[in-house]
C-alpha positions in Angstrom: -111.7 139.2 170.7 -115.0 140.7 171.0 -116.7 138.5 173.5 -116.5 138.8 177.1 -114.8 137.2 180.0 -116.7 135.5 182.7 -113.9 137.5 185.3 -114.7 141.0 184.9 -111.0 141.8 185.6 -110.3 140.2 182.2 -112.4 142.2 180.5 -111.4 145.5 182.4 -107.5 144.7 181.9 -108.5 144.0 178.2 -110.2 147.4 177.7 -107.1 149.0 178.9 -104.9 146.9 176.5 -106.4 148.3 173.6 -106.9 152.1 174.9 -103.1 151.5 175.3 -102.2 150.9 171.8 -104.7 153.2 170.4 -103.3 156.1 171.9 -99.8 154.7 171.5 -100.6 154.4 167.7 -102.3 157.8 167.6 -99.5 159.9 169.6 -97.1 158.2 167.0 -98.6 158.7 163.9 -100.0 162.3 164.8 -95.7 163.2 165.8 -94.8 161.5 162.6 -97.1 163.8 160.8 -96.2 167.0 162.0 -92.7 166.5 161.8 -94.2 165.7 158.1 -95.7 168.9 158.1 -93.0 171.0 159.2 -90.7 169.3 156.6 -93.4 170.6 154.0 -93.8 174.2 155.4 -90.0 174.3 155.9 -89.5 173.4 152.1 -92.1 175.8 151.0 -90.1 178.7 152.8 -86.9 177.0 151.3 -88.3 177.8 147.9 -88.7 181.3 148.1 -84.9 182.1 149.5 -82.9 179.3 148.3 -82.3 178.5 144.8 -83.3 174.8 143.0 -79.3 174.4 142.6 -76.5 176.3 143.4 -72.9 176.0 141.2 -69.8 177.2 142.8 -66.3 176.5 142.7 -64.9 173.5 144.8 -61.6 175.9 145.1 -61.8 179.9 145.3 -64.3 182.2 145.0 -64.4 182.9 141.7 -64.9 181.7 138.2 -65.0 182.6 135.2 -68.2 181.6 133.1 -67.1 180.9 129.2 -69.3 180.1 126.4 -69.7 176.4 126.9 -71.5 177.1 130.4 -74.0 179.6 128.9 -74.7 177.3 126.1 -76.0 174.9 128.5 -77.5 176.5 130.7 -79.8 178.0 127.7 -80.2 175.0 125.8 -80.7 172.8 128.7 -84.6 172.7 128.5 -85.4 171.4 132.0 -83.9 174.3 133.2 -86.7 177.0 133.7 -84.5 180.3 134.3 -80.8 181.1 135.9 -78.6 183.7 138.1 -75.5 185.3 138.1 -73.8 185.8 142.0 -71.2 187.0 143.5 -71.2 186.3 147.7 -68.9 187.9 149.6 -68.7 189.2 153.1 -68.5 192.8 153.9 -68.1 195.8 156.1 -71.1 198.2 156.1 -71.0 201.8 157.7 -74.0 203.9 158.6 -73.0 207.3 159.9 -71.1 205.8 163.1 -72.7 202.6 163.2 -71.2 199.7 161.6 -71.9 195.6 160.8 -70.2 192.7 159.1 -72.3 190.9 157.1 -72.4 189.4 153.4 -73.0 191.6 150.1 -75.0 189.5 147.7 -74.6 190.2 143.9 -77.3 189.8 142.0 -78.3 190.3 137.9 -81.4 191.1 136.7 -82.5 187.4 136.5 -82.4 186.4 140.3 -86.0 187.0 141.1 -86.9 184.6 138.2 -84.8 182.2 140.1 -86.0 183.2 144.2 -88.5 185.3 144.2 -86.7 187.6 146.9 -88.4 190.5 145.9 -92.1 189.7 147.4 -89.9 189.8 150.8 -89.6 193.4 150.5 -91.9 195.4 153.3 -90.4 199.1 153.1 -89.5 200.4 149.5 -88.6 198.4 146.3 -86.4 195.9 144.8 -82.9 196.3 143.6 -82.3 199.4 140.9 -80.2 197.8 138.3 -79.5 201.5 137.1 -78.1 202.7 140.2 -75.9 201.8 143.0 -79.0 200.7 145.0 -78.9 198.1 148.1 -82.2 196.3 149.9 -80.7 195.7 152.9 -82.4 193.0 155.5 -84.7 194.2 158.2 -82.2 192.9 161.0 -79.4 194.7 159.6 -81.2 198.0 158.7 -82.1 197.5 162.7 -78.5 197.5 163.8 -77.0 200.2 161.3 -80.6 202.7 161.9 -81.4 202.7 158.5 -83.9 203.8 156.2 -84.5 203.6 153.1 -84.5 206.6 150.1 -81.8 208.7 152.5 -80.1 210.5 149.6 -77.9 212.4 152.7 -76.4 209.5 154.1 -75.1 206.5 151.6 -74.4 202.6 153.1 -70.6 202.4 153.0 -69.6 199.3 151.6 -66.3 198.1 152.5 -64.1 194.9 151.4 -60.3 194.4 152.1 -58.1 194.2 149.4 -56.0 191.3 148.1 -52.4 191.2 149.4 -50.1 189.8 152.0 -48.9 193.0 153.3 -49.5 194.4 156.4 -50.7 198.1 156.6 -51.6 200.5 159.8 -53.8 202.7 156.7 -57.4 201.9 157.1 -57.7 203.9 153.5 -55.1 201.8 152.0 -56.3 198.1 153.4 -59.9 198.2 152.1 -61.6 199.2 149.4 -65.6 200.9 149.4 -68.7 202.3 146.6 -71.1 204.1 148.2 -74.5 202.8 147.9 -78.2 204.2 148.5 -80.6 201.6 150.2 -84.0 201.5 148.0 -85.7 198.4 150.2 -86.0 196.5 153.0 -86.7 192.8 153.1 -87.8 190.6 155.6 -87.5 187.0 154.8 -86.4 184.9 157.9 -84.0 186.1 161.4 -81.0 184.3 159.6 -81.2 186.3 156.1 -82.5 189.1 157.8 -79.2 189.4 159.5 -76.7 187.9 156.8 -77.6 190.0 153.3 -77.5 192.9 151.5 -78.5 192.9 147.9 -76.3 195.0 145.1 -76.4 194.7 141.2 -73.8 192.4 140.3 -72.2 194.8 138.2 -71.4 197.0 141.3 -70.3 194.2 143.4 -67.9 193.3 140.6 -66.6 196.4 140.2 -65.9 196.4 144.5 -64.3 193.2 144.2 -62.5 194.0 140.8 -64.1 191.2 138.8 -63.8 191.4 135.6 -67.7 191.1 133.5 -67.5 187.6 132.9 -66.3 186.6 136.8 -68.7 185.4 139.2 -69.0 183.6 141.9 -72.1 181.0 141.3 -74.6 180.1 139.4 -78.4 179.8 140.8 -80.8 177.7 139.3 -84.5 177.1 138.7 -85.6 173.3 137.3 -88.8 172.2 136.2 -90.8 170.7 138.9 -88.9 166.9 139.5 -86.3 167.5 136.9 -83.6 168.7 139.7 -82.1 165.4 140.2 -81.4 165.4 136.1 -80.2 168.5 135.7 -77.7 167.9 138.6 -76.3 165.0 136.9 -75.4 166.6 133.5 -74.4 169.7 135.3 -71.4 167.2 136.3 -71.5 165.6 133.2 -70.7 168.6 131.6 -69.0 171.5 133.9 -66.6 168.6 135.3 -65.1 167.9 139.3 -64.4 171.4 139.5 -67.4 172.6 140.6 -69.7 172.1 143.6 -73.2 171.5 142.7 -75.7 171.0 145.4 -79.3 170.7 145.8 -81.7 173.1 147.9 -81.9 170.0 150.6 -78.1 170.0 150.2 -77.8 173.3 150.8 -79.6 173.2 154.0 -78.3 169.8 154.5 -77.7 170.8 158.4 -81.5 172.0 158.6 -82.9 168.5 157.6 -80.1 166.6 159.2 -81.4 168.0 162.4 -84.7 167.8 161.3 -84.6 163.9 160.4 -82.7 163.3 163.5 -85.3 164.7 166.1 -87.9 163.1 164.1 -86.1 159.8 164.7 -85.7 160.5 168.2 -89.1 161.1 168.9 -90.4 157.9 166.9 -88.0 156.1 169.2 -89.7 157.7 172.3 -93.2 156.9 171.2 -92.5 153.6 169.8 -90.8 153.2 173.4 -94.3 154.5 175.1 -96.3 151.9 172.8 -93.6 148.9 173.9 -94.9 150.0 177.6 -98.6 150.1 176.4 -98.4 146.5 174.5 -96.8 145.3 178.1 -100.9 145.5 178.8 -101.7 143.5 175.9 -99.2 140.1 177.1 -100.6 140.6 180.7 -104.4 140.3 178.9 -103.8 137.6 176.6 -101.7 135.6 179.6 -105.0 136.3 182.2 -106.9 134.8 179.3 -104.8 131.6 178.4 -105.3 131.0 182.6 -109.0 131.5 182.5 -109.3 129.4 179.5 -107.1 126.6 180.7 -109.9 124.0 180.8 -111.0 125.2 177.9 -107.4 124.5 176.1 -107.5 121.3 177.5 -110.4 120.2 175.5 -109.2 121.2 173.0 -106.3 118.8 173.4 -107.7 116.4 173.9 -109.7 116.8 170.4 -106.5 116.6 168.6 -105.4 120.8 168.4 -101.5 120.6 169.1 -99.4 122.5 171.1 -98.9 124.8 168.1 -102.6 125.6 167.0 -103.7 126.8 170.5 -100.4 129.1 170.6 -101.8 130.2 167.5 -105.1 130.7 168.7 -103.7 133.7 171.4 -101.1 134.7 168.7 -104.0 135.9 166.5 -105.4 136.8 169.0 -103.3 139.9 169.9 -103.0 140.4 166.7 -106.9 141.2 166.4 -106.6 143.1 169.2 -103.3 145.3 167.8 -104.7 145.4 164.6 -108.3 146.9 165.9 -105.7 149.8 168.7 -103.9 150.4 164.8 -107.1 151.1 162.9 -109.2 152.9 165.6 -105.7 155.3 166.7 -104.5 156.1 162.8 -108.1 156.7 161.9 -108.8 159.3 165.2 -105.1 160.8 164.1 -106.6 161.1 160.1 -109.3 162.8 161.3 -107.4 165.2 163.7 -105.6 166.1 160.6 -108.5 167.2 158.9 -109.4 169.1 161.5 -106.2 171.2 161.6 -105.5 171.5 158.5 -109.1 172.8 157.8 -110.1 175.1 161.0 -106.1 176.0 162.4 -106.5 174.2 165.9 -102.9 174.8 167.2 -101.0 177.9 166.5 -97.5 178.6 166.1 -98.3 182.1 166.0 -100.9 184.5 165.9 -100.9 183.8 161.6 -99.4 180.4 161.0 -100.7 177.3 162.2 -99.0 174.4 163.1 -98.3 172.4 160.1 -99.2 168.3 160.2 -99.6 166.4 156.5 -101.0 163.0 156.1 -98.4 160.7 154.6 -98.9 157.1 153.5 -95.5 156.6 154.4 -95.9 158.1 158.0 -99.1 155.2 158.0 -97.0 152.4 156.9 -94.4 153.2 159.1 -96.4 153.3 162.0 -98.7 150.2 160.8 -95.2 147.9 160.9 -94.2 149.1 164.0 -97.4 148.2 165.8 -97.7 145.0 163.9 -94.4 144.2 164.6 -94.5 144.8 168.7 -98.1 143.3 168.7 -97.2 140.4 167.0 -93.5 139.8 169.5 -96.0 140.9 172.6 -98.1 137.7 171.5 -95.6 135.5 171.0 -94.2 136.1 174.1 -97.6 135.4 175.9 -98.2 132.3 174.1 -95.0 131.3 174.6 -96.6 130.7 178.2 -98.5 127.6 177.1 -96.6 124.6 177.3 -97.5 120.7 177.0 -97.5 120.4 180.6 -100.4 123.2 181.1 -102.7 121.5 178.6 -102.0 117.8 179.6 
């Protein structure tokens, strides 16, 4: 593989063969990796908003949470700490400004569960002894408010059961008066979609009764989520919807997944193109060998062995673009990952992780295309060119 040619275009076309699949194998393992990455980052800002599991009722909004749930959730010991909710959305009024968004319920045990409360930038978390809201940054924006404004409450509105139809604003919804104690800022989506309330107040808007909720947040042990989901089912029954964090974001890492398949696709594409380079090399080879080849022959190699000979061949020379591309991508990781090359913004950089899966993945795929792209070369040699 190493030697050279007595044509110089053999050499030269060779050369380019393997800067071919070294960059094809770089590109694709570097995009495997950041889409890696951003899984990771993605997850780690997951775990501060979104609880391990979430129960809720399959029908309704409501449930009711008896004994036998509360024994389990205390005794269960792989279960670290756990939240009452209630989700609903709302109506809030600010003077004359007013938004739709959802009132989140919370007990005292929620930041146990999501540490929501280290999203907070103006003022402090909820006031379980009060009829306090932290309201997020995008909705504060559009309703102009502050926070501590003892003249001027957050109306909270929610419209009351029935099938009737009323022209009475007064008599179609029901509203507490709230005083917003915090601002939080933890993403554009929950900026815009949450208000925080004790769960006692929200119950009382809703007319709950004490033991009524509306789900059940969960923190595992690390790796214990998938066991804890299964006796969760065991135990609370087909009534209840229990998902995951990655389920509940399922449409987050569905798209994520699927652009990460589409650009594997693309770059294994690119490297099908590059290892085009790598039959034309190995096929201006077998012709500048051909007296060569017949020697051979006529020492006894079969048609079969000298195939073989070209078949390793660009195997060598796939295998040496594989090693050379993943190890310049390895290193570019480092790099990243230690002095923040690329920048997503002015404070985060862009997120790649090395994977051993992301290497294997990308180790077949090159094998796999180097090893059909020689084939097909030495599928050139037939009986009749070495007679």
């Amino acid at each position: 593989m190493l030697s050279k040619s007595s044509n110089n275009a053999i050499n030269i076309l060779t050369v380019i063969a393997t800067i071919g699949v070294v960059i094809g194998s770089l590109a694709l393992f570097l995009v495997l990796s950041v889409f890696s990455g951003l899984k990771s980052f993605s997850a780690t800002f997951l775990n501060s908003t979104d609880p391990a599991i979430k129960v809720n009722v399959k029908k309704g909004k409501s449930f009711h949470l008896d004994a036998s749930h509360i024994s389990f959730l205390e005794q269960e010991s792989d279960i670290i700490s756990y939240s009452k909710i209630i989700e609903e959305r709302a109506f809030f009024k600010n003077k004359q400004k007013e938004q739709i968004a959802h009132l989140k319920g919370i007990d005292t045990n929620f930041t146990k569960v999501v540490p929501m409360d280290s999203t907070v930038f103006a003022g402090r978390w909820v006031d379980f002894q009060s009829n306090s809201a932290v309201v997020g940054n995008g909705i504060a924006t559009k309703l102009s408010l502050g926070i501590l404004n003892y003249g001027e409450p957050l109306k909270i509105f929610v419209p009351k059961p029935g099938t009737k139809y009323t022209t009475d604003p007064s008599k179609a919804f029901r509203f507490i008066n709230t005083q917003t104690v915090g601002l939080f800022s933890a993403s554009e989506e929950l900026d815009h979609k949450f208000v925080f309330v004790p769960l006692e107040l929200a119950q009382r808007l809703l007319q709950y009764e004490s033991n009524q909720i509306g789900a059940i947040e969960i923190k595992t042990k690390p790796a214990k989520t998938a066991s804890v989901i299964k006796k969760l089912k065991q135990h609370w029954g087909e009534d209840f919807k229990i998902a995951s964090r990655e389920e509940q974001n399922s449409v987050f890492y569905k798209i994520l997944n699927t652009e990460k398949l589409v650009a594997y696709l693309i770059f294994t594409l690119v490297l099908i193109i590059a290892l085009f380079n790598v039959i034309g090399s190995i096929i201006m080879i077998i012709l500048d060998k051909k007296k060569n080849l017949k020697t051979l022959s006529h020492l006894g190699a079969d048609l079969k062995e000298i195939k073989n000979i070209f078949l390793v061949q660009g195997l060598l020379l796939s295998t040496f673009g594989l090693v050379l591309g993943t190890s310049l991508g390895t290193f570019f990781i480092f790099l990243q990952n230690k002095f923040d090359l690329f920048m997503i913004t002015q404070s985060i950089a862009y997120p790649i992780e090395f994977q051993l899966k992301n290497l294997a993945i990308v180790a077949i795929t090159i094998l796999v295309l180097g090893g059909t792209a020689s084939k097909i070369a030495s599928g050139r040699i037939t009986a009749k060119f070495i007679a």
